[in-house]
N, C-alpha and C positions, 0 to 999 in steps of 0.2 A: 504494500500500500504506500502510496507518494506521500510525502510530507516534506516541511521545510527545514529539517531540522540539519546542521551539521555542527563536527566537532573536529578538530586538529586532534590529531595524533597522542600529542604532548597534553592538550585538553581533557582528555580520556582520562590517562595515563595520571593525570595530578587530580582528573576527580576520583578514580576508581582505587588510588593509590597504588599503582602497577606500575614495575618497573619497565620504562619503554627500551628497547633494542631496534634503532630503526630511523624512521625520520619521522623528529615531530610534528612538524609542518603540512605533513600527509591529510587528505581533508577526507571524512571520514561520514559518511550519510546516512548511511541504515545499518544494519544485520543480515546476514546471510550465512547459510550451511555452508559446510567445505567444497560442497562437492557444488552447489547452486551460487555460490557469491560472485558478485561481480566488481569490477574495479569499482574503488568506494565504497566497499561495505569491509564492518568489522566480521570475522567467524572465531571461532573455539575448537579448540578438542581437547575433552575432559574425557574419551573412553579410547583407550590406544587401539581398538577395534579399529579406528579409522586411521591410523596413522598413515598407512596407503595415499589416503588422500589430499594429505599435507603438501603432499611434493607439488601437484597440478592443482591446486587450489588460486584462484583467481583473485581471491580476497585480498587488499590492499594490505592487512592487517589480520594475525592472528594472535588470541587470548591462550597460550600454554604455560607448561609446565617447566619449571628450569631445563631438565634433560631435553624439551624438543626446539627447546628456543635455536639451536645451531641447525636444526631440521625444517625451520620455517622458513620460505623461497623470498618472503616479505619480511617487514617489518614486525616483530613478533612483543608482544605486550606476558609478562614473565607475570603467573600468578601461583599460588599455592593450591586454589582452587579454580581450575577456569569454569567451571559450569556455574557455581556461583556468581563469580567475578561477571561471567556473561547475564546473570539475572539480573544484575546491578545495572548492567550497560544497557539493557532491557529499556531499564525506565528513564534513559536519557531520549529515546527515541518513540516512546509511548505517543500514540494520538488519539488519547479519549478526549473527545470533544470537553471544552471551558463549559462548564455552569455558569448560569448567569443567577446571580444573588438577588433572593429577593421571592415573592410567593406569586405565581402563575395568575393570574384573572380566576381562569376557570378550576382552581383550589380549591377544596373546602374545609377550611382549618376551624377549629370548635373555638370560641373566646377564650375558652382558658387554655389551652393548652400555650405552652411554652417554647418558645422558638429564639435560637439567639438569633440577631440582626444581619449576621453573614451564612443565614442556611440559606438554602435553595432549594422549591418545592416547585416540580413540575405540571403540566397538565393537566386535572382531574386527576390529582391525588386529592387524599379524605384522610384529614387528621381529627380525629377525636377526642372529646375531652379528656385533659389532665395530662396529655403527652410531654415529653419535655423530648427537644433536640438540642443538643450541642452547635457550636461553631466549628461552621465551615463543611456541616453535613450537607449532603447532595440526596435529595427524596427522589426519586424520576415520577414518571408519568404513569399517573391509573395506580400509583401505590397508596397503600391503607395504614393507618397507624393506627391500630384499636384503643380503645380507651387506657389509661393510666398506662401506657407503653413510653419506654425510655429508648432514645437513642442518642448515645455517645458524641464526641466530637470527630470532625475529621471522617466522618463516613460516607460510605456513597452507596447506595440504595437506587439499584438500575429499576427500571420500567416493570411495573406490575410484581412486585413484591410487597407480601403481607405480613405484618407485625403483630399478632391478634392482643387481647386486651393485656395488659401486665403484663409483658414480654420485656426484657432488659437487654440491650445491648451495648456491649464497652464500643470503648472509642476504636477507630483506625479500622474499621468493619467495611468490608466489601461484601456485600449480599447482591448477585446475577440473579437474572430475571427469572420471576414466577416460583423465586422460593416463598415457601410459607412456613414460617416461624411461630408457634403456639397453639397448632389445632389441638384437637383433644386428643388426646393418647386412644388405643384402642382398647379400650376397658369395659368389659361385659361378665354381669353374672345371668348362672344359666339357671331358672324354678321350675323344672324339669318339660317346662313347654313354649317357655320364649326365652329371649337374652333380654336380663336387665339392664338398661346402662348404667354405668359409671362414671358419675359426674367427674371430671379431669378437676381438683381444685388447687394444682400447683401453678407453676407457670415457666420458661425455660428464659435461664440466665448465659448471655452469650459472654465473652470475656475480652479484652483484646484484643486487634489484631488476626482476628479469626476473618477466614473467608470463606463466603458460604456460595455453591454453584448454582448452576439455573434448574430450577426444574424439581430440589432438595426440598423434603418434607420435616421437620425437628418439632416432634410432638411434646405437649405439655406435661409435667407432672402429674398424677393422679393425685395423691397428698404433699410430695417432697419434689420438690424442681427440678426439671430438664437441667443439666451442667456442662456446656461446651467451654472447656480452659482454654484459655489465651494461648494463642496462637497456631490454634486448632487450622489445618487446611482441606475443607469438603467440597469433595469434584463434585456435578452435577448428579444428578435424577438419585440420590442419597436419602433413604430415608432411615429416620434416628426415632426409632420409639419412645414413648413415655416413662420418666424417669432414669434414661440412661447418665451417664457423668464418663464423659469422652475428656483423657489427660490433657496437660497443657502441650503442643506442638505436637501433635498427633497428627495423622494426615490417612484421610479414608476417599477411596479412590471410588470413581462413576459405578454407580447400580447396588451400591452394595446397602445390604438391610439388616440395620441392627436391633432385635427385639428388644423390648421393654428389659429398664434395672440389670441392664449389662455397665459393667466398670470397666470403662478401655485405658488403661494403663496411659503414664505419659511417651511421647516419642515412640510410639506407634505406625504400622501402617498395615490397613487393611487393604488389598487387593482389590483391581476392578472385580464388580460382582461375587463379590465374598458375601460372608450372612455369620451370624453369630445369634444362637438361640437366645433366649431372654435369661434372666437371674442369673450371669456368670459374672465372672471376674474376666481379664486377661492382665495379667503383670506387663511393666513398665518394660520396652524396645524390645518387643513384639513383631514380627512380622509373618504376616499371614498372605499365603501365595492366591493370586487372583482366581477365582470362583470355587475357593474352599469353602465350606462348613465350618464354624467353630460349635462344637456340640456338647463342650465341657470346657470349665475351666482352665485354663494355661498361669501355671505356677513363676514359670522360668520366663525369661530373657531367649529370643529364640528367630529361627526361622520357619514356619508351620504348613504343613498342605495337605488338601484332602485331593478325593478323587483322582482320577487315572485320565493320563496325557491323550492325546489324540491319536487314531491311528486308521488305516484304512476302515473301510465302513464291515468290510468281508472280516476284516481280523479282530475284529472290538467286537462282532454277534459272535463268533468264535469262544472268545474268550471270557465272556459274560455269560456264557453259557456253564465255563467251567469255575466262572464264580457263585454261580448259584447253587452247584456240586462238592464247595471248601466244603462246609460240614459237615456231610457225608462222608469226605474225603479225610478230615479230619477226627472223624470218630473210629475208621478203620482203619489209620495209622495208629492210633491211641493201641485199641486192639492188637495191632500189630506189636506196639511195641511192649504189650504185656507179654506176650507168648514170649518175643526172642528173651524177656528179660526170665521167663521159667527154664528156659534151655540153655 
């Protein structure tokens, strides 16, 4: 995508705090992969997978590591972390359109609620009473602040995002579009011919620095509060049952569903479309491989994975065929090895 933005070499290099190898002078306009960049754009390589493609690389300028800096054909920018180091450069060249401060026409903010003088509420958004917004938050367009709902400083609240009543959110919060923050948890008893509901009477507390994706569900408490810690990072179409408490820097990836009053350890990460049943624990730097099951608690620090890899379609009904046969198979080994142990 075009923008105006550029940067010298040297510019980079003193905002990023990177040691430059090169020329500072070099004008520098976007980002680009190794393999796609073009003169004027900065690239990376943080996985030596690609080092292949160092050599032919186009890019004016690359972010490595001390060892490849003599292997870059360009002007090489020396980091301890380049994938990092490339997040960072990220947001010099960012173009999410300027808010304009100040409250839409067609707004409808309740009299009481509380707005500092530098938020920005878009389009037919609907704030309701008692809300309080920080300075310098960004509400977009068609979003809802339910009643007695907080949001932080420094936030941005894209287009059609819901905050239901008593919802808290810390400062420095990115919430993408059409997440909904405080529905009711799914809470039913059963009197042996309907489901009763279960009025949700908690409300779910966001923390810091957390970003929430497009499309994410994060249900309310039943009694005790929904708990997302600072600096939580939740990819899109996510949903987070009622009463869970996800650690602080945790980071849970697109589709995955975590039942009610799960405790996710801090510095986590759950796999695209992972699940985890309700009432467990999982301990702190965790990680659970993409469309596992977690179906018990996890004690340890660890790497985790359920189910079985891909494989032709002929060799997987094959072989589920003789997993259906383990305990059969496993009862006549037992036997088996009763006899040899009489002989």
């Amino acid at each position: 995508m075009a923008h105006n933005k550029s940067y010298t070499l040297g510019e980079i290099a003193e905002l990023l705090n990177l040691k430059l190898v090169g020329d500072d002078q070099c004008e520098i306009q976007g980002l680009g992969t190794l393999l796609h960049a073009s003169p004027g754009q900065l690239s990376f390589l943080s996985n030596p997978t690609y080092i292949n493609q160092l050599s032919s690389t186009r890019a004016s300028a690359v972010i490595v590591e001390d060892r490849f800096a003599d292997a870059c054909p360009q002007s090489a920018l020396v980091s301890a972390n380049p994938y990092v180091s490339f997040a960072q450069a990220s947001a010099l060249f960012a173009d999410t359109p300027e808010p304009v401060t100040g409250i839409h026409a067609s707004a409808c903010v309740h009299a009481s609620a509380r707005l500092d003088d530098s938020v920005s509420v878009g389009p037919h958004a609907v704030i309701e009473a008692d809300v309080l917004v920080g300075a310098n938050s960004v509400i977009g367009a068609n979003s809802y602040l339910g009643r007695g709902a907080t949001l932080g400083a420094n936030c941005q609240l894209y287009n059609n995002v819901t905050l239901y009543h008593g919802v808290i959110v810390g400062n420095d919060a990115i919430i993408h579009t059409a997440a909904v923050i405080g529905a009711d948890g799914f809470g039913f008893a059963f009197d042996g011919k309907k489901s009763v509901k279960i009025h949700q009477l908690g409300t779910v507390i966001v923390g810091d620095d957390v970003e929430i994706g497009a499309g994410t569900t994060i249900d309310r408490g039943a009694i005790d509060d929904t708990i997302i810690e600072q600096g939580v990072k939740i990819d899109n179409q996510v949903q987070i049952g009622h009463n869970c408490h996800i650690g602080e820097h945790s980071v849970i990836c697109g589709c995955t569903a975590i039942a009610g009053s799960v405790k996710l350890g801090k510095y986590c990460v759950m796999g695209g479309a992972s699940g985890a049943v309700g009432h467990i624990t999982i301990a702190d730097k965790v990680q659970v491989s993409a469309m596992s099951l977690v179906s018990q608690s996890i004690k340890e620090a660890g790497i985790y994975s359920s189910g079985t890899g891909h494989m032709k379609t002929k060799d997987w009904k094959r072989n589920i065929v003789r997993f259906a046969q383990l305990d059969s198979i496993a009862k006549r080994l037992k036997e088996l090895e009763k006899t040899s142990d009489k002989n």
